[in-house]
N, C-alpha and C positions, 0 to 999 in steps of 0.2 A: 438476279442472284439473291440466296435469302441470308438475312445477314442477320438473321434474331438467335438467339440462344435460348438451345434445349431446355439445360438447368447448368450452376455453376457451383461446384463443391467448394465452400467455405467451411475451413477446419474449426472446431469446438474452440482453438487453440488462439483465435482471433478471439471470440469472446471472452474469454478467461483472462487473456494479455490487457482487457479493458476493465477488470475489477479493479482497478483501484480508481476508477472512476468515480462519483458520487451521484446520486438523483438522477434526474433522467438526460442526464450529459452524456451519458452512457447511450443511451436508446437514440439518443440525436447525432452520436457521430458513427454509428453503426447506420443512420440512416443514411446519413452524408459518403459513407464506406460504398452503400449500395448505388449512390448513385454513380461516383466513380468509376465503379465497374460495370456502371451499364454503358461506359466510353470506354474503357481501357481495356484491352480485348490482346489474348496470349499473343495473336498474330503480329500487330506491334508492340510486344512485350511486358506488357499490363502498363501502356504508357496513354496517357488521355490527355488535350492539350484543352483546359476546360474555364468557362469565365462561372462565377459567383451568381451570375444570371438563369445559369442551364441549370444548377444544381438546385436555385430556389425554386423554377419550374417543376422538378423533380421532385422533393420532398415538400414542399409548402412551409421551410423554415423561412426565417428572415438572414437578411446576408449577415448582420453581426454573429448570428447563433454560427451560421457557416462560415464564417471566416474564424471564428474562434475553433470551430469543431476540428476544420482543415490544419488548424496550428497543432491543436490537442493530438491529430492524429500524426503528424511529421515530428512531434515529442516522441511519441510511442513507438515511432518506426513501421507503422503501419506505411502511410501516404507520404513519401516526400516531395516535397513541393521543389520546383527547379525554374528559378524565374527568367522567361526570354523575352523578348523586345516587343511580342505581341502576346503577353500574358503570364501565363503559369503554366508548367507541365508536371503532372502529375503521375508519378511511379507507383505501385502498388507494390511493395513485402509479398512476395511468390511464396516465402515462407510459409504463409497462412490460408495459401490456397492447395488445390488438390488441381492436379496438369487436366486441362482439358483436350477432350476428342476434338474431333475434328467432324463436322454435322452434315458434312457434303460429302460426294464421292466426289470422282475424277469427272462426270458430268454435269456439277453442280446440282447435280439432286440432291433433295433433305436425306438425310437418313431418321429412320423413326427413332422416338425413343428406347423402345424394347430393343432395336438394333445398336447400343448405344453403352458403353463401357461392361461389354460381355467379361472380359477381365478386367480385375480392376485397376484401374491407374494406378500409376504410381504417385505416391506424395513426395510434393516437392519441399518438405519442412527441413531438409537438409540446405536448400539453395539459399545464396544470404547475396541479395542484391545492394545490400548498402554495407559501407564501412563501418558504420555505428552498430554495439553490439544490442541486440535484440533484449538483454535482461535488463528490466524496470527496477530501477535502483528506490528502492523504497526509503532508504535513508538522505539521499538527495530530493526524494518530490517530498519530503518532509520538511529537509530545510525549506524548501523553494516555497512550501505552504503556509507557512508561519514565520517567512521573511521576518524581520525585524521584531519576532517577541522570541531573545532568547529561551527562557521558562518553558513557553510551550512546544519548542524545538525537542531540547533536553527531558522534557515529559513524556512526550509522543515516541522517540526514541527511544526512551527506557525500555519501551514495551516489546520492543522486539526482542528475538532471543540474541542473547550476548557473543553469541560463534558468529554472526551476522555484523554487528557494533566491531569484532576483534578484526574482521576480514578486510573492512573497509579502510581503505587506504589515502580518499578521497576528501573522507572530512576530520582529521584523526582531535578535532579541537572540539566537536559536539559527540562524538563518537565517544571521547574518555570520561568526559564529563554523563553523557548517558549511564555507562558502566556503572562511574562511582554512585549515582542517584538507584542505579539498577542493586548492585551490592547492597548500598542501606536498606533499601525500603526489602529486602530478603530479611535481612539481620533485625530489623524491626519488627517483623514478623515471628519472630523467636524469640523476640524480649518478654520477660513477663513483671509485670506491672503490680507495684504495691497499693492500695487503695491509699487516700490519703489521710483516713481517719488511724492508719491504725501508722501513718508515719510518724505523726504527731502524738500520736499516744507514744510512742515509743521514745521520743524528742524527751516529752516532759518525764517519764520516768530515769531517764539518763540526769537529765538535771536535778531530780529531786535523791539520786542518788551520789551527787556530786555534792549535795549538802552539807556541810558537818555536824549541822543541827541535826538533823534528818539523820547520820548514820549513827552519834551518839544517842538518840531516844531510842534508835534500833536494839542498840550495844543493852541499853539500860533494861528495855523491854526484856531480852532473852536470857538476861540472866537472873534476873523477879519472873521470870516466867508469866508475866501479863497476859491475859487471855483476849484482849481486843489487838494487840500486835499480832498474835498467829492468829485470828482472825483477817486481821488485813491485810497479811502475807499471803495469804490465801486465796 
């Protein structure tokens, strides 16, 4: 019986759901995704019962990078990992694939590939095999990334748009704090700024107007009509 596959539709929609990945963390758990599915097959329901051994075989990572990738990926709702007595079992998010054919007939013959999704499948981006909701809370992988320095929580934050910050109902104590950091630095933007030569000029003319010295020689000047006083008024 032939038990290889044709080819397997992975939706855009898996790659996208991994930008907020960084460097090539990204490219390494897409690697580890692929091997996955080269064990977890629609027929037992994209379930693969897989050791840390099979998958370094498979991509030439080492097992930290894959133990971490496998966690990164049961974060994102890609892969959930489900652990039993003789290891791990691994679900794949049906969400992010596209249903596949079936590559045999009824006599286990191959069928070719020209013979092979004449119509096109249907997506299965409506199916949601896990509880956990599929949206990447970008305001939680923020906190979680800059654990312990609140500053760069409340900066990082800011930067998102504020109908996002108002929505969140989950962190509402870095969330307000974002807002009012997000409010100023708008309102600062609009301030406009006096040099500081010409605050101090201003300073010392108020005081030399506070004079009595100074407003008497004024009073004296304009009524002798002195010509270096309208001069200096000038």
């Amino acid at each position: 019986m032939n038990t290889s596959r044709g080819f397997l539709h992975i939706t855009y929609k898996l790659y996208h759901h991994m930008d907020i990945l960084d460097g090539v963390k990204k490219s390494y758990c897409l690697n580890v995704f692929l091997s996955v599915m080269k064990y977890a097959w629609k027929k037992n329901g994209y379930k693969a019962g897989l050791r840390h051994e099979t998958i370094h075989k498979d991509t030439g990572l080492c097992r930290t990078t894959i133990k971490e990738c496998l966690e990164t990926l049961n974060k994102l709702n890609i892969v959930k990992a489900i652990r039993g007595r003789s290891g791990k079992t691994y679900i794949v998010n049906e969400v992010f694939l596209k249903a596949e054919n079936t590559y045999q007939d009824s006599r286990n013959i191959p069928i070719s590939a020209s013979q092979i999704a004449v119509k096109p499948s249907p997506d299965s981006r409506n199916t949601t095999i896990f509880k956990e909701a599929l949206y990447i809370n970008k305001i939680q992988d923020i906190i979680v990334s800059h654990a312990r320095d609140k500053d760069m929580i409340v900066r990082k934050l800011s930067e998102l748009p504020i109908e996002d910050l108002q929505s969140d109902k989950s962190n509402p104590y870095y969330c307000k704090l974002a807002i009012e950091m997000k409010q100023e630095n708008e309102a600062n933007k609009n301030k406009t700024y006096v040099h500081g030569d010409k605050i101090v000029k201003a300073l010392s003319n108020i005081r030399k107007q506070s004079n009595p010295r100074y407003r008497a020689k004024v009073e004296y000047n304009k009524k002798n009509g002195i010509k270096p006083w309208l001069k200096s008024e000038t």
